[in-house]
C-alpha positions in Angstrom: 100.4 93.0 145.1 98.1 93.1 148.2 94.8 91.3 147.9 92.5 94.0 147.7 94.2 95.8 144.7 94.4 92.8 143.1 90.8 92.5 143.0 90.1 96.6 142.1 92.7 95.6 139.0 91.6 92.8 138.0 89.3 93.1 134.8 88.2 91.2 131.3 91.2 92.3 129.3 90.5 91.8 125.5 93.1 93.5 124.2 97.2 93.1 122.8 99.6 90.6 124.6 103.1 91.6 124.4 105.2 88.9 122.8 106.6 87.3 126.0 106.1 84.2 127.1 104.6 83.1 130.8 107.1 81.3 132.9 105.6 77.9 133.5 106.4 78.7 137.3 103.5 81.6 136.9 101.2 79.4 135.1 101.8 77.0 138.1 101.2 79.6 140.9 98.2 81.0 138.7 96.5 77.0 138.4 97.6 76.2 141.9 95.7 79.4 143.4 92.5 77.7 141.4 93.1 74.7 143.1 92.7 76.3 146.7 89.4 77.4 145.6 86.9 75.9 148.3 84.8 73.4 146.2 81.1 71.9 147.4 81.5 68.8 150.2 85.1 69.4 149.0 84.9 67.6 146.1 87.4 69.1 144.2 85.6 68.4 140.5 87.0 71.2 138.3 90.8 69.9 136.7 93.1 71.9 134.5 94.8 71.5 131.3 97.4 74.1 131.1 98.7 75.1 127.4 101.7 76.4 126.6 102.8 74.4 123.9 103.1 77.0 121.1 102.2 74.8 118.2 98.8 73.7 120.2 98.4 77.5 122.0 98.4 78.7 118.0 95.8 75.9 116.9 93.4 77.3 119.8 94.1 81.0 119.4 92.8 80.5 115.2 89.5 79.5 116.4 88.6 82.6 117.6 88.7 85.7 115.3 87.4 88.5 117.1 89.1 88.5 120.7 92.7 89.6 120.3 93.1 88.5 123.5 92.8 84.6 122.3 94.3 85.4 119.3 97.8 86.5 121.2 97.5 84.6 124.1 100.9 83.3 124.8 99.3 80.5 127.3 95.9 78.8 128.2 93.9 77.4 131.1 91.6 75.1 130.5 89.0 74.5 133.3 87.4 71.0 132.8 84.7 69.8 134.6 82.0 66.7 133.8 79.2 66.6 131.6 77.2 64.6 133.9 78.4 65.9 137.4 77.4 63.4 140.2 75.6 64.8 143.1 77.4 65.8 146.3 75.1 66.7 148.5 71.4 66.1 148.6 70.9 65.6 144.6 73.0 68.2 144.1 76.4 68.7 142.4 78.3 72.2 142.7 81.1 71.7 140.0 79.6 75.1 138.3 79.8 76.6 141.5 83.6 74.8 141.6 84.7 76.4 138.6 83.6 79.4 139.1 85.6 79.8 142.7 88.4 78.5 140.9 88.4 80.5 137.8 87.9 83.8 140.3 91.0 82.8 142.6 93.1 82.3 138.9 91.7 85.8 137.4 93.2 87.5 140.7 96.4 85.8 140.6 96.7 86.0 137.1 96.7 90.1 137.8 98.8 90.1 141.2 101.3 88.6 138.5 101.2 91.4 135.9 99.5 89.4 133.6 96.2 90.1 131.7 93.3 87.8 131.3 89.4 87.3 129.9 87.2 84.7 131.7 86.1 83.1 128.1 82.8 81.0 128.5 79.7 81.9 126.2 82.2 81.8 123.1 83.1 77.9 124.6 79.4 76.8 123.9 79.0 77.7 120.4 79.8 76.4 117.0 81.3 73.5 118.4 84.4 75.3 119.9 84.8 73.5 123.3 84.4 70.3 121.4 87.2 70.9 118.9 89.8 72.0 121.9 88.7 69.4 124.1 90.1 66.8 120.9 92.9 69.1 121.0 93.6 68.7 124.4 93.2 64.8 124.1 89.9 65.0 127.1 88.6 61.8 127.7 84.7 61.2 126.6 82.8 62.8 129.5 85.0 65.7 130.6 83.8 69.1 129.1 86.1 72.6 128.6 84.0 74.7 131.0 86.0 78.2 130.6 89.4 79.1 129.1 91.4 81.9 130.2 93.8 83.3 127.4 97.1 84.3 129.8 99.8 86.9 129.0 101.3 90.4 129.3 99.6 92.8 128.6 100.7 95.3 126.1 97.3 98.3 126.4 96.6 99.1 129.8 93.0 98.7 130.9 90.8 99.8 133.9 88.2 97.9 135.5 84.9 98.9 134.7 83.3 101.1 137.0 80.7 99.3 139.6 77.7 100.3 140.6 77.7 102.1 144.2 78.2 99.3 147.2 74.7 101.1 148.3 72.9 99.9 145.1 74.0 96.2 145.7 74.1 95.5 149.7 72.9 96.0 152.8 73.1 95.4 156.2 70.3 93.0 157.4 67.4 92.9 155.3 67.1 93.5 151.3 67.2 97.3 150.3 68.4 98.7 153.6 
């Protein structure tokens, strides 16, 4: 799948997973396309935990009863990042910024693949959720699950939500044409 139609699939699929697995090959391709994300001063601070193991891809999925799309999941990606990033430039530290690049590069692999995914961050932050995966995922004190991506085939076929006109959001030269 070309670039740009990856990116006019791509959307927050919430939905059914068919009951086939992902190749770890794909989940490799998928993690290693988040690792070519351009990071801050290069500093390279997001690192993945990739889950696949049924057993530990069932003890995530019960933690969240509302999204069917964590619920079937038949793989994660766990983006970790620090809890106290150290600057990189200037006082500042981009690691958010990091992520981000990297969870954007997976989401658009992920659907040049034919798999189906939700960027899953709000939910992480809440009722202790990223705390009880990162035991799960045996993180060492002072790493922190910053978004999980629930990976797998889609079984409901879902259009991206429409965008607003490129005329409403950019312009050439100077703010509001």
């Amino acid at each position: 799948m070309d670039l740009f139609e990856a990116i006019a699939k791509r959307h927050s699929y919430r939905g059914s997973y068919r009951d086939q697995p992902v190749p770890r090959d794909d989940l490799r391709r998928i993690v290693q396309a988040g690792i070519q994300a351009p990071s801050g001063k290069n500093a390279q601070t997001t690192t993945f935990v990739i889950v696949d193991d049924p057993a530990i891809v069932r003890q995530i999925a019960s933690l969240h009863a509302s999204n069917l799309a964590v619920q079937q999941a038949r793989a994660f990606i766990a983006c970790i990042v620090d809890q106290h990033p150290q600057p990189v430039y200037e006082g500042h530290s981009f690691q958010i910024e990091d992520c981000a690049a990297a969870v954007e590069n997976m989401l658009l692999a992920i659907t040049a693949l034919g798999y189906a995914s939700v960027w899953i961050d709000g939910w992480l932050r809440v009722n202790d959720h990223a705390a009880r995966i990162s035991k799960l995922l045996g993180l060492p004190a002072g790493k922190l699950i910053r978004v999980l991506l629930p990976v797998g085939v889609p079984a409901e076929s879902w259009p991206q939500k429409e965008k607003k006109p490129f005329e409403q959001r950019a312009w050439f030269n100077r703010y509001g044409g």
